[in-house]
PDB file of N, CA, C and O in Angstrom:
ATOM      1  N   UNK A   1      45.077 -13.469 -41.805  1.00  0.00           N
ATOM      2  CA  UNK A   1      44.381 -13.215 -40.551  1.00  0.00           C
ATOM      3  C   UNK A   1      43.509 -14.414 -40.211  1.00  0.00           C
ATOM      4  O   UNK A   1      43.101 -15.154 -41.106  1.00  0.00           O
ATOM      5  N   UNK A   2      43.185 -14.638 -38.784  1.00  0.00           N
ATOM      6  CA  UNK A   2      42.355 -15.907 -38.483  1.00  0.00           C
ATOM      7  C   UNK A   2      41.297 -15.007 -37.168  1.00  0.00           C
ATOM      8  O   UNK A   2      41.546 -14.404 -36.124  1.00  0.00           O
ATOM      9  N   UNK A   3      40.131 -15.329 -37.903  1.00  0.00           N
ATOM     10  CA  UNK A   3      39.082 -15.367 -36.270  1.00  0.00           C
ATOM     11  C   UNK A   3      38.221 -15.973 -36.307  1.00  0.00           C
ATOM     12  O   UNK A   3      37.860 -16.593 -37.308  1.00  0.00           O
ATOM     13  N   UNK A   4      37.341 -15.955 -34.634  1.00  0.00           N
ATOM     14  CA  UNK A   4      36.647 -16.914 -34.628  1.00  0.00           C
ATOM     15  C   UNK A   4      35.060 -15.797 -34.470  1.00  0.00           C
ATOM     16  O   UNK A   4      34.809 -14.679 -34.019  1.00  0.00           O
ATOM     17  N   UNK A   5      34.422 -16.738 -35.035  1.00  0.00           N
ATOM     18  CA  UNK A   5      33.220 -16.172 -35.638  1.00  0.00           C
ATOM     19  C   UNK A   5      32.143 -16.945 -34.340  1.00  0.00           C
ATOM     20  O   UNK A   5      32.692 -17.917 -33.820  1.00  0.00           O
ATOM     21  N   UNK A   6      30.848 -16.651 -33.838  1.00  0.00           N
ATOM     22  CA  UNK A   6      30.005 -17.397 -32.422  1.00  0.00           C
ATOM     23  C   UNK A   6      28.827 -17.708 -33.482  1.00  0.00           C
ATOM     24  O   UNK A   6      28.235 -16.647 -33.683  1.00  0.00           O
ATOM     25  N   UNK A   7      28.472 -18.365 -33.954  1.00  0.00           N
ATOM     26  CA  UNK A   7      27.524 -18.851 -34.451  1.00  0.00           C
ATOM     27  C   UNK A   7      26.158 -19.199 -33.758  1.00  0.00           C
ATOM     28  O   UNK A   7      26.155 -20.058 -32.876  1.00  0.00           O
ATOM     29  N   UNK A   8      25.112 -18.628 -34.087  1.00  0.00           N
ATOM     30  CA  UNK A   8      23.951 -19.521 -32.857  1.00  0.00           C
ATOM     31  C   UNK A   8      23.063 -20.089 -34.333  1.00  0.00           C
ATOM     32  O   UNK A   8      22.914 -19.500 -35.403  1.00  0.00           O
ATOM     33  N   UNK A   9      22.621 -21.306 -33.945  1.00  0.00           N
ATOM     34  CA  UNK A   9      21.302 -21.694 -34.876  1.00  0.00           C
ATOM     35  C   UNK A   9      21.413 -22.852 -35.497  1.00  0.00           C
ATOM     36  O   UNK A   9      20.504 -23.517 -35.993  1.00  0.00           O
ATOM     37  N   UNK A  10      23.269 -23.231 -35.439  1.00  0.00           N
ATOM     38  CA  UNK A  10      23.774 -24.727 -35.865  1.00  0.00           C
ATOM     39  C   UNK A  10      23.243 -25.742 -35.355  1.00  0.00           C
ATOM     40  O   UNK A  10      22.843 -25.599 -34.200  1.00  0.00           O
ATOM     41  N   UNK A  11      23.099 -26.770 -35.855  1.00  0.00           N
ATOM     42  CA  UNK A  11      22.524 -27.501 -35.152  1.00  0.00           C
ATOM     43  C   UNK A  11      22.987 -28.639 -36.142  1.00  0.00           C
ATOM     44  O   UNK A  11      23.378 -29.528 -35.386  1.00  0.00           O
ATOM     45  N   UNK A  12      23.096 -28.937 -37.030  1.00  0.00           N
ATOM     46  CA  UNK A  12      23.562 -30.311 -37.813  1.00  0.00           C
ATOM     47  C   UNK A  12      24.093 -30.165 -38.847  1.00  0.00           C
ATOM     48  O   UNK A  12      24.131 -28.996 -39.230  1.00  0.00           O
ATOM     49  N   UNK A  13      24.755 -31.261 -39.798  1.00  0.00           N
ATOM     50  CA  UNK A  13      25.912 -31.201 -41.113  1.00  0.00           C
ATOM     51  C   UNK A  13      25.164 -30.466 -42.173  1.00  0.00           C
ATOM     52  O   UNK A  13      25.832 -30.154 -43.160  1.00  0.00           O
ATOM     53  N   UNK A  14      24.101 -30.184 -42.160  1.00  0.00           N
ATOM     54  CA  UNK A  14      23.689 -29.365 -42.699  1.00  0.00           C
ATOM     55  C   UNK A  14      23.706 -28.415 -42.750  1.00  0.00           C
ATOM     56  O   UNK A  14      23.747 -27.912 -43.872  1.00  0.00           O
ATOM     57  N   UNK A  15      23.685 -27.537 -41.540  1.00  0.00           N
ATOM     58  CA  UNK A  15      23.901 -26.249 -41.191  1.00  0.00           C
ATOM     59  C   UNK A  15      25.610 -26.135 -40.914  1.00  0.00           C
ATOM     60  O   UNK A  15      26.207 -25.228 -41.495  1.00  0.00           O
ATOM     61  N   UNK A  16      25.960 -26.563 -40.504  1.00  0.00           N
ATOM     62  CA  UNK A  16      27.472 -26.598 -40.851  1.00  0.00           C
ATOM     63  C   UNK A  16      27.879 -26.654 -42.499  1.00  0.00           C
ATOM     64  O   UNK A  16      28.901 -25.999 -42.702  1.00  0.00           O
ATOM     65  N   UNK A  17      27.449 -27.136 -43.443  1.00  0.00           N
ATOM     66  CA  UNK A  17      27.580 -27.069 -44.765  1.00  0.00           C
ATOM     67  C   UNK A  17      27.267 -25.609 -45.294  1.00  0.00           C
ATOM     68  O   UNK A  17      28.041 -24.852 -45.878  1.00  0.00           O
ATOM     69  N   UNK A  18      25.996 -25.407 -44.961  1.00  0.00           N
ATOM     70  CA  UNK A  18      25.649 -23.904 -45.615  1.00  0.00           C
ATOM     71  C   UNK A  18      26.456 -22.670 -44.875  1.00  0.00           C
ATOM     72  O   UNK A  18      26.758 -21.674 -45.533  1.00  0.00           O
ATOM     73  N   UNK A  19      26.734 -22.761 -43.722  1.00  0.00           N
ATOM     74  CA  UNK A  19      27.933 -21.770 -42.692  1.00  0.00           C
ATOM     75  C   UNK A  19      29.325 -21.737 -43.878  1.00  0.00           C
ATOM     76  O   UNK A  19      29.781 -20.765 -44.481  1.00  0.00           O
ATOM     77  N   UNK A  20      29.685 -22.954 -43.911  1.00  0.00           N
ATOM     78  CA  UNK A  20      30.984 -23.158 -44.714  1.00  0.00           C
ATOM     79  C   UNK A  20      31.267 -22.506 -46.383  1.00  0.00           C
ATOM     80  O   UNK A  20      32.157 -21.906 -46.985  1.00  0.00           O
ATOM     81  N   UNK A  21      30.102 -22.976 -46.609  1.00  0.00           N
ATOM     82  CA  UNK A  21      29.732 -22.800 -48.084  1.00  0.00           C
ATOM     83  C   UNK A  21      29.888 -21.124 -48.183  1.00  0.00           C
ATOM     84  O   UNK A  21      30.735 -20.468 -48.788  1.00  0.00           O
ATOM     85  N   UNK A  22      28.820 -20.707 -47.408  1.00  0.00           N
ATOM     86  CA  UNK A  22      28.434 -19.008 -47.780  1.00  0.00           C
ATOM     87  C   UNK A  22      29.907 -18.590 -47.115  1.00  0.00           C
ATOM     88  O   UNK A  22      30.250 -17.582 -47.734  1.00  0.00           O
ATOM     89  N   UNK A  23      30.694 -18.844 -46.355  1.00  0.00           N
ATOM     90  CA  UNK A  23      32.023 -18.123 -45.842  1.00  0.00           C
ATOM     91  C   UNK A  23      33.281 -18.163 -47.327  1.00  0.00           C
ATOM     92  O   UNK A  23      33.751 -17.177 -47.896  1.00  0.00           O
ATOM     93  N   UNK A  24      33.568 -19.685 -47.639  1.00  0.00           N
ATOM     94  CA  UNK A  24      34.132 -19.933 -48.229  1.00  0.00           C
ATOM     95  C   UNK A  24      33.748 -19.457 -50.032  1.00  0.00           C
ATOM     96  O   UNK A  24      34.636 -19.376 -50.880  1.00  0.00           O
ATOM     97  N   UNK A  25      32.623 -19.256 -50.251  1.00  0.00           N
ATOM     98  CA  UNK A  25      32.263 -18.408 -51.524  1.00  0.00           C
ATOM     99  C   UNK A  25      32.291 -16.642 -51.742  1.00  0.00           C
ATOM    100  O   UNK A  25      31.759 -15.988 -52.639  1.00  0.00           O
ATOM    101  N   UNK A  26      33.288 -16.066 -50.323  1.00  0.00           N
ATOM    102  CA  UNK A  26      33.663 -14.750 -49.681  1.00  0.00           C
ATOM    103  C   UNK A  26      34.904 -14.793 -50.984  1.00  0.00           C
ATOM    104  O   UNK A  26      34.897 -15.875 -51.570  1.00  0.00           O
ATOM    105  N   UNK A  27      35.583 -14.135 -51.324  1.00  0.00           N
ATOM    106  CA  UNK A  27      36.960 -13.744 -51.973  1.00  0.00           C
ATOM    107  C   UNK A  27      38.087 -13.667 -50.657  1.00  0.00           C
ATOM    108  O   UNK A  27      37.856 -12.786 -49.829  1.00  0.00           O
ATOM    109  N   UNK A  28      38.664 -14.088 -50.548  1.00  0.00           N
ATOM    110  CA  UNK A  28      39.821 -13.753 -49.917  1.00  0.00           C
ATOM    111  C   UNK A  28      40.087 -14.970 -48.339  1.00  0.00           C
ATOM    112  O   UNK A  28      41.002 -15.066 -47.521  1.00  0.00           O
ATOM    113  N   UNK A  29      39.035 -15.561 -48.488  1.00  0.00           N
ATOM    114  CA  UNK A  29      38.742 -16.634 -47.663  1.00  0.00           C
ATOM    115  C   UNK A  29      39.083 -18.103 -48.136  1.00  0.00           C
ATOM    116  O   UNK A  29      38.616 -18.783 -49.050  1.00  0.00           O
ATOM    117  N   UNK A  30      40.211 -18.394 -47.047  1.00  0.00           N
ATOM    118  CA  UNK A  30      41.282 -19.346 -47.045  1.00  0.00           C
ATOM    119  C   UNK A  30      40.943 -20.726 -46.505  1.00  0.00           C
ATOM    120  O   UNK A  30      41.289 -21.782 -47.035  1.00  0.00           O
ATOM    121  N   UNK A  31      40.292 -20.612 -45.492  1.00  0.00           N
ATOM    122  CA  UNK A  31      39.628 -21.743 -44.542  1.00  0.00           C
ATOM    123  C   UNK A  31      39.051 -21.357 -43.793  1.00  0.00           C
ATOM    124  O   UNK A  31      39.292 -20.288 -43.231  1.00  0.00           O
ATOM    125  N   UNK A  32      37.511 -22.567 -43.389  1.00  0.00           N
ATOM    126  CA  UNK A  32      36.782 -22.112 -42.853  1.00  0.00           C
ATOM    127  C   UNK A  32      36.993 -23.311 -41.818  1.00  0.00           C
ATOM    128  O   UNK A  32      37.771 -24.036 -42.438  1.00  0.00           O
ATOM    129  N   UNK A  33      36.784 -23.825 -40.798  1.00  0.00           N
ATOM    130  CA  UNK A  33      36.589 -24.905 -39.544  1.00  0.00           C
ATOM    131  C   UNK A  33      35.256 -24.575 -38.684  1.00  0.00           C
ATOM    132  O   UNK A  33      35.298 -23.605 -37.927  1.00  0.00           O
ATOM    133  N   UNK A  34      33.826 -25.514 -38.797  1.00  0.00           N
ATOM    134  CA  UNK A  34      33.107 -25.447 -38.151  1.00  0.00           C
ATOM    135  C   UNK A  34      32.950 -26.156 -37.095  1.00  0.00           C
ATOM    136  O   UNK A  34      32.973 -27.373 -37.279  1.00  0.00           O
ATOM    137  N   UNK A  35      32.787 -25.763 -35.975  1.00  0.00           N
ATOM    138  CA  UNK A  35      32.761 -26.891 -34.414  1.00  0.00           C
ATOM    139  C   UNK A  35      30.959 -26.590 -33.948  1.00  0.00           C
ATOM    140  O   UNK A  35      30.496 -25.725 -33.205  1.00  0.00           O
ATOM    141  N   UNK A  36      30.204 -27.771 -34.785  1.00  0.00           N
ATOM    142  CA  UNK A  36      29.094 -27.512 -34.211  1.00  0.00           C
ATOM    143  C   UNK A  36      28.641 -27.518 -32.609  1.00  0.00           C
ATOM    144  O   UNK A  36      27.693 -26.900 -32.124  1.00  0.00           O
ATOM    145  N   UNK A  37      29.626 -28.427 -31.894  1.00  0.00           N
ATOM    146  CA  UNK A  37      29.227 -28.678 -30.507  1.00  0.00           C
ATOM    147  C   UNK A  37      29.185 -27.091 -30.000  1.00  0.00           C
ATOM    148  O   UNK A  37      28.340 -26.714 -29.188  1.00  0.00           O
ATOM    149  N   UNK A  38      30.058 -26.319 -30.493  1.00  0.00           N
ATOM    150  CA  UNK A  38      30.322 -25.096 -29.469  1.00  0.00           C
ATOM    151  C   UNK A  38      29.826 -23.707 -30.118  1.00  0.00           C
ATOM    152  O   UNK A  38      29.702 -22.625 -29.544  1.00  0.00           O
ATOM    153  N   UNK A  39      29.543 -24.070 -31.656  1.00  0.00           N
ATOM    154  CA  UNK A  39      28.966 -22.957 -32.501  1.00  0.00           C
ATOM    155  C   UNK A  39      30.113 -21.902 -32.688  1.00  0.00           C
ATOM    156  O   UNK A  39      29.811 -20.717 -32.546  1.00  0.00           O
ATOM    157  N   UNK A  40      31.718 -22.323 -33.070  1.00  0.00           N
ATOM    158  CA  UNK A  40      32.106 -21.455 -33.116  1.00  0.00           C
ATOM    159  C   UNK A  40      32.557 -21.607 -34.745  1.00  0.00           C
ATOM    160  O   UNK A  40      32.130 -22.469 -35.513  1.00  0.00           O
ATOM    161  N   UNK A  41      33.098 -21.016 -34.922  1.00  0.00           N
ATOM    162  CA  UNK A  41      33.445 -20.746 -36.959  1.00  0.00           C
ATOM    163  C   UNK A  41      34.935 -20.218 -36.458  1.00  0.00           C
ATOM    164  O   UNK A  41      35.195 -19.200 -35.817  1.00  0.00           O
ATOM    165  N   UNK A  42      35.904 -21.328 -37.002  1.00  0.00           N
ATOM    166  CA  UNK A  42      37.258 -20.618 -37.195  1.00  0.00           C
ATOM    167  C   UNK A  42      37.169 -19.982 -38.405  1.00  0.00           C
ATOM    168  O   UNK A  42      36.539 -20.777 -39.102  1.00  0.00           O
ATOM    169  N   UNK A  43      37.496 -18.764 -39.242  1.00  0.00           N
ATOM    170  CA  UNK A  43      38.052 -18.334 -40.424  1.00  0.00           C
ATOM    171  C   UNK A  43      39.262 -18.033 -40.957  1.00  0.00           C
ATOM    172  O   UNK A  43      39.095 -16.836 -40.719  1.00  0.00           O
ATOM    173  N   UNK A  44      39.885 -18.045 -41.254  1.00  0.00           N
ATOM    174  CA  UNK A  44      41.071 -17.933 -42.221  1.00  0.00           C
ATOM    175  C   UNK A  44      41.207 -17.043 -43.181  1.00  0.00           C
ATOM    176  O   UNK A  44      40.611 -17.452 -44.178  1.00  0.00           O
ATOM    177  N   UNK A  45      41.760 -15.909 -43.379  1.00  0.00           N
ATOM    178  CA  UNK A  45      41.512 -14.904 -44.466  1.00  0.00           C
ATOM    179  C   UNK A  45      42.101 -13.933 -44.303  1.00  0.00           C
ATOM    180  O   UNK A  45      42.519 -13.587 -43.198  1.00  0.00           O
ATOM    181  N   UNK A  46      42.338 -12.983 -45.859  1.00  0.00           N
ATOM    182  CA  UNK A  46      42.969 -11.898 -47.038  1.00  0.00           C
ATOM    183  C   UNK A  46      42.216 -10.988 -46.209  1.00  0.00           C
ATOM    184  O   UNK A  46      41.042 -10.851 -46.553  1.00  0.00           O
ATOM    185  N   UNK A  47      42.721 -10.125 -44.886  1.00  0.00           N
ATOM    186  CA  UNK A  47      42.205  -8.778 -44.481  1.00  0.00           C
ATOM    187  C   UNK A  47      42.013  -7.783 -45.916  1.00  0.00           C
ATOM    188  O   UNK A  47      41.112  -6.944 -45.946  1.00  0.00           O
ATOM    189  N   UNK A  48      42.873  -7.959 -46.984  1.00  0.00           N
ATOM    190  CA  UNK A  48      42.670  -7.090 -47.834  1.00  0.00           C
ATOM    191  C   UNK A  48      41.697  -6.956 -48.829  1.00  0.00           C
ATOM    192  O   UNK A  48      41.499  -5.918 -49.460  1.00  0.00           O
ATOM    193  N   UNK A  49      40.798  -8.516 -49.035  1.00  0.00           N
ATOM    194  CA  UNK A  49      40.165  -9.083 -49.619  1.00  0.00           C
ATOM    195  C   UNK A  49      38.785  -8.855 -48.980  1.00  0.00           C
ATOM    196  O   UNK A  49      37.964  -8.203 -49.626  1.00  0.00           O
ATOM    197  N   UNK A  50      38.424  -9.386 -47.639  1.00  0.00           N
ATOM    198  CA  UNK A  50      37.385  -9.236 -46.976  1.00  0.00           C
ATOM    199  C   UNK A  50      37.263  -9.104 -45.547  1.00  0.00           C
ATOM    200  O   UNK A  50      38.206  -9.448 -44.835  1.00  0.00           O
ATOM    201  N   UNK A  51      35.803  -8.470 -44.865  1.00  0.00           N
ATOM    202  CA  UNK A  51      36.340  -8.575 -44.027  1.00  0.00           C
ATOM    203  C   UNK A  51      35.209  -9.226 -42.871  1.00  0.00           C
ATOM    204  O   UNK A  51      34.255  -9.912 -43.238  1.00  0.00           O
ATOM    205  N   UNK A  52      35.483  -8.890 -41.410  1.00  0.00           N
ATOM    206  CA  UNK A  52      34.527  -9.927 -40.306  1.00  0.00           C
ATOM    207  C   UNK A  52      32.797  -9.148 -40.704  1.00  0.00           C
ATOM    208  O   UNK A  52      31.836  -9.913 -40.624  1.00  0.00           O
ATOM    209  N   UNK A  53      32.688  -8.524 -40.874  1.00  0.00           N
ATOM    210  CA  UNK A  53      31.189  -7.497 -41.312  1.00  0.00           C
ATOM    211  C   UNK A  53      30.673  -8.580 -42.547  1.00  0.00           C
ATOM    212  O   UNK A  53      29.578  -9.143 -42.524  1.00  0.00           O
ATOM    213  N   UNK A  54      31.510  -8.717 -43.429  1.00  0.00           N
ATOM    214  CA  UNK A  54      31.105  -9.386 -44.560  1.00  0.00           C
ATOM    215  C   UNK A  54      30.686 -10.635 -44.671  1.00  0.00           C
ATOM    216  O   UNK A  54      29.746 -11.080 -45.330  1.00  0.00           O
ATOM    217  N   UNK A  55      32.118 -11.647 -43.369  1.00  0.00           N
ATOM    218  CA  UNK A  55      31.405 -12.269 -43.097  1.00  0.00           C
ATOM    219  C   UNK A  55      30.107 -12.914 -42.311  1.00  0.00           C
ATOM    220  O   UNK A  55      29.387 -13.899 -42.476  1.00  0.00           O
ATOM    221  N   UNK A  56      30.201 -11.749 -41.300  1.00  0.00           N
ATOM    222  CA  UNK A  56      28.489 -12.066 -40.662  1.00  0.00           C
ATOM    223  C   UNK A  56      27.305 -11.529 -41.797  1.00  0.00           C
ATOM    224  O   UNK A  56      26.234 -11.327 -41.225  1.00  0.00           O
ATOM    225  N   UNK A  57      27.277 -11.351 -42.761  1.00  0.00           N
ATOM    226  CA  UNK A  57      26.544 -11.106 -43.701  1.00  0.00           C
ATOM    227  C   UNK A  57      25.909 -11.941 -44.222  1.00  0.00           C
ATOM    228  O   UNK A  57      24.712 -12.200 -44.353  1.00  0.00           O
ATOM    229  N   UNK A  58      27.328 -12.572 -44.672  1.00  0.00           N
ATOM    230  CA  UNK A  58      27.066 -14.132 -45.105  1.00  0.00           C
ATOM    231  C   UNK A  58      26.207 -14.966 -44.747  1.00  0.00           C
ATOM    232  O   UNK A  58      25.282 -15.499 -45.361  1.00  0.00           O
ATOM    233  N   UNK A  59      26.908 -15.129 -42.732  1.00  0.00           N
ATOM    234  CA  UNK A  59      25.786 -16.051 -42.672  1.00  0.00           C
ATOM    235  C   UNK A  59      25.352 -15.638 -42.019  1.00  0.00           C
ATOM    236  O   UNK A  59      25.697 -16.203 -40.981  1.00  0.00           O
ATOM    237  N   UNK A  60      24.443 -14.612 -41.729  1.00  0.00           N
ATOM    238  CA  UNK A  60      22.755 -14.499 -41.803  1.00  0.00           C
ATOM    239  C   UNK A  60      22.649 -14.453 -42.270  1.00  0.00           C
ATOM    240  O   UNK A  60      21.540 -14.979 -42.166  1.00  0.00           O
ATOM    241  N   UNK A  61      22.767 -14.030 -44.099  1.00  0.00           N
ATOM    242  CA  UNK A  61      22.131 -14.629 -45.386  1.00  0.00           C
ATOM    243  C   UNK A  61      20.990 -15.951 -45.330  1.00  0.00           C
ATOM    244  O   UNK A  61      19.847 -16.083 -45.767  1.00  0.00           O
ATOM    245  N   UNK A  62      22.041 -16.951 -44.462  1.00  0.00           N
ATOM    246  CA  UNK A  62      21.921 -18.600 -44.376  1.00  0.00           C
ATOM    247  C   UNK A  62      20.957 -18.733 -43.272  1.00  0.00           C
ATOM    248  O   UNK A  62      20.527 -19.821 -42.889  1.00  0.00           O
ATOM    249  N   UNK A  63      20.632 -17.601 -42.775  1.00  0.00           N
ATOM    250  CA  UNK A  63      19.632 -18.006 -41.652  1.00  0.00           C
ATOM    251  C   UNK A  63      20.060 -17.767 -40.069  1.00  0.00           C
ATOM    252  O   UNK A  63      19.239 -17.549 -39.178  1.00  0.00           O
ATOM    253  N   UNK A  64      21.337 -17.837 -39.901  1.00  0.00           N
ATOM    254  CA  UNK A  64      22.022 -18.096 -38.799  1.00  0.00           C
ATOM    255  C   UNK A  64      22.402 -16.831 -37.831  1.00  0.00           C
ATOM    256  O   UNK A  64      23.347 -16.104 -38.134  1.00  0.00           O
ATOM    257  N   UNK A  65      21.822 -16.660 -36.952  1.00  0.00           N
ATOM    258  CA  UNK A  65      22.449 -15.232 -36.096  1.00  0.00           C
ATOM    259  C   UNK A  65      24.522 -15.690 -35.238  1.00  0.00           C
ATOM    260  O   UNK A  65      25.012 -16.661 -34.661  1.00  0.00           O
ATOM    261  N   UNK A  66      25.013 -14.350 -35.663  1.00  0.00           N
ATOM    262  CA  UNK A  66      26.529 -14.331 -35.232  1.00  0.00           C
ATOM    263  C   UNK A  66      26.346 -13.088 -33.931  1.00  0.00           C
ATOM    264  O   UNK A  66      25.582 -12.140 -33.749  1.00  0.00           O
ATOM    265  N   UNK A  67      27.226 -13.552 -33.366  1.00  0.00           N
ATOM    266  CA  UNK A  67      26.971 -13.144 -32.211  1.00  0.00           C
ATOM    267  C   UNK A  67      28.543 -12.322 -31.433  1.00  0.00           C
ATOM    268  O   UNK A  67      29.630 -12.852 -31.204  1.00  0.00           O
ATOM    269  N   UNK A  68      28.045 -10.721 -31.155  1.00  0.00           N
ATOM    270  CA  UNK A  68      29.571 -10.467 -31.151  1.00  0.00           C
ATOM    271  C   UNK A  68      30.185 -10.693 -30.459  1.00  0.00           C
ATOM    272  O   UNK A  68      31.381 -10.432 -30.585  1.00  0.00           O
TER     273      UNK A  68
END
C-alpha cells in the first residue's frame, strides 16, 4: 500500500530526518519520501503490518502535527 501523509511543522533536513526516522522504525514500512517544500510524506507499506493511525502517532511523537 502507498499514501500520502500532510505534514505541518517541517521546516528543514532535520525535521525531515526525524519524520523519516520515526516512520521508517514502524514494522511493515517499506519507504518513506519526504517533500519538505509541500509537507507531504509519501509512505510505502505492509497494510498487514501497520497502519495510517500508527503512523500519525509516530510523528507527533516527533513534534509534528498530520493533518487529515
Amino acid at each position: 500500500m502507498q499514501t500520502t501523509l500532510d505534514v505541518r511543522g517541517m521546516t528543514c533536513g532535520h525535521c525531515e530526518q526525524s519524520v523519516k526516522g520515526a516512520l521508517e522504525a514502524l514494522p511493515g514500512v517499506t519507504g518513506v519520501e519526504v517533500h519538505l517544500n509541500t509537507g507531504k510524506v509519501d509512505v510505502t507499506y505492509d497494510e498487514a503490518k501497520t497502519n495510517i493511525q500508527a503512523m500519525r502517532e509516530a510523528i507527533e511523537e516527533q513534534g509534528y502535527d498530520v493533518v487529515a
